[in-house]
N, C-alpha and C positions, 0 to 999 in steps of 0.2 A: 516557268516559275523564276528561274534564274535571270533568264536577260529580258525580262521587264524590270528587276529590282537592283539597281545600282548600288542601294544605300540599305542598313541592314536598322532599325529600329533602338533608339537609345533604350526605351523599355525591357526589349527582349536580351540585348547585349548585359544589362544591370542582372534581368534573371537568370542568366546562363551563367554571368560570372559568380553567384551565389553569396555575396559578402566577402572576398576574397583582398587581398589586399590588393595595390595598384602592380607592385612587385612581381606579385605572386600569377595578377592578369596579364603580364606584360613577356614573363618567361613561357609561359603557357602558348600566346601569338605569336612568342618569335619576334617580339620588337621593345621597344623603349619604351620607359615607364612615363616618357614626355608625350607621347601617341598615345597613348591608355586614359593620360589626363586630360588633353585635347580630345578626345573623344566624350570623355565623361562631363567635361565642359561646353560639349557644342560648338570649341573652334574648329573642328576638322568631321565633317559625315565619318560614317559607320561605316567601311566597306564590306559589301554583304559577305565575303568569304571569309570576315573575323568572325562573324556572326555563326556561318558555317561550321567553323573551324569549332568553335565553343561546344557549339551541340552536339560534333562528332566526340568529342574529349568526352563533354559530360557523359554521352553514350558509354564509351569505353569503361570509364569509371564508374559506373552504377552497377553495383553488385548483379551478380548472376540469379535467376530466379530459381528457387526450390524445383527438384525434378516435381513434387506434389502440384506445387501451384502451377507448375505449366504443365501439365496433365488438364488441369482444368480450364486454364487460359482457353477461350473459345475461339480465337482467332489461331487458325495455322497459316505457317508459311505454305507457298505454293510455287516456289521459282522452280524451277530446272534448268538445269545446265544446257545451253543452247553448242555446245560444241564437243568436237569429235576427241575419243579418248586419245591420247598419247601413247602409241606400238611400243615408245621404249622403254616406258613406266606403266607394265597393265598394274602393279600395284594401288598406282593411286588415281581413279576410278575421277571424270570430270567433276562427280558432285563435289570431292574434296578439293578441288582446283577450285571453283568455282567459292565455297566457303571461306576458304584462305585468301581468296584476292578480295572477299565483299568484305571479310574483317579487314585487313589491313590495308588494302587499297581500292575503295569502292570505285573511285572513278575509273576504274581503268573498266569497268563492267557495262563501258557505254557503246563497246562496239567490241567486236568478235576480235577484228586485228589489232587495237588496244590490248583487249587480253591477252591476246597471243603473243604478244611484244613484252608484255609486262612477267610472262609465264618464265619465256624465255631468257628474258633477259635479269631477272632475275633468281632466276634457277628453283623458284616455285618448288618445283618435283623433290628436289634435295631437304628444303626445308622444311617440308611436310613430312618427308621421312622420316627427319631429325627429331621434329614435335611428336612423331607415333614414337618414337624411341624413348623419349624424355620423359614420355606421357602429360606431353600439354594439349596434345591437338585436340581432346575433349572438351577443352575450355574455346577454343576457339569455336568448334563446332556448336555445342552452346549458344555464345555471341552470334555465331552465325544466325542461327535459327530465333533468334532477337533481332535482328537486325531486317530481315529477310521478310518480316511482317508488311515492315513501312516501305521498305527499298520501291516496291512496283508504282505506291503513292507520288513517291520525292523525286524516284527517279528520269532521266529524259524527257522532260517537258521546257516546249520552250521551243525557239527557230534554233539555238542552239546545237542541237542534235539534230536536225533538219539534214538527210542525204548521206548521213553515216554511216549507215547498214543497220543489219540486225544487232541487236544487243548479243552480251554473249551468255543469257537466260534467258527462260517464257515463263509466263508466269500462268502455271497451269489452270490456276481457276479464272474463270470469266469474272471479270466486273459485276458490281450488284448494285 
């Protein structure tokens, strides 16, 4: 999906940005509000990873669904965690490894030693701790399990991921 698509759609960029000001689009990418307007003017292509970026935010930001309505939501997630628990933390069990890196850092869920790198290096185990302490990790879990629907869809397609290894999920149910 990704590296056939260079350029990301003025269309979809306008719908993701929601009527928001140029400002307001410009802190959100992480760039200047001169890029945002050269974009919105057609002097400069869309690069698909603002495009990205937008849809990952609007993600973030859309309310959580009622425990009721997603009881009825008929679509379940089906990931599992494709790697081996951690001896030094049996507290926190790979599925929660695995939710915690698909909210906050999806990409890294593209190969086993990415996440392993990304577990480690930024001390994962600790901050999951810290969220069961706080009592936010419910919310992430949550998200998780939003997120977790589309993931198998969006994710690793493409020559892209071509010879990287296994993911570091399966996605338990077969294709339909």
């Amino acid at each position: 999906m990704f590296a056939e698509q260079r350029h990301g759609c003025l269309h979809e960029f306008l719908e993701l940005t929601g009527g928001l000001s140029l400002a307001e689009v410009a802190r959100k990418l992480r760039c200047c509000s001169r890029t945002v307007r050269n974009y919105l003017a057609g002097r400069s292509p869309i690069p698909w990873h603002r495009v990205e970026m937008l849809r990952m935010l609007t993600r973030e930001t859309q309310p959580l669904p009622d425990k009721a309505a997603a009881s009825t939501e008929p679509e379940q997630a089906s990931l599992v965690a494709n790697i081996d628990p951690d001896p030094a933390a049996p507290d926190v069990p790979p599925a929660e490894l695995l939710a915690w890196v698909g909210v906050h850092a999806p990409h890294f869920l593209s190969s086993r030693r990415s996440f392993a790198l990304y577990v480690q290096g930024w001390n994962v185990v600790d901050k999951i701790r810290r969220a069961k302490r706080e009592g936010t990790f419910q919310d992430v879990l949550a998200r998780w399990h939003a997120l977790a629907v589309e993931l198998p869809r969006m994710w690793r397609s493409g020559q892209m991921f071509a010879g990287i290894g296994p993911p570091a999920y399966v996605d338990a149910k077969p294709p339909s």
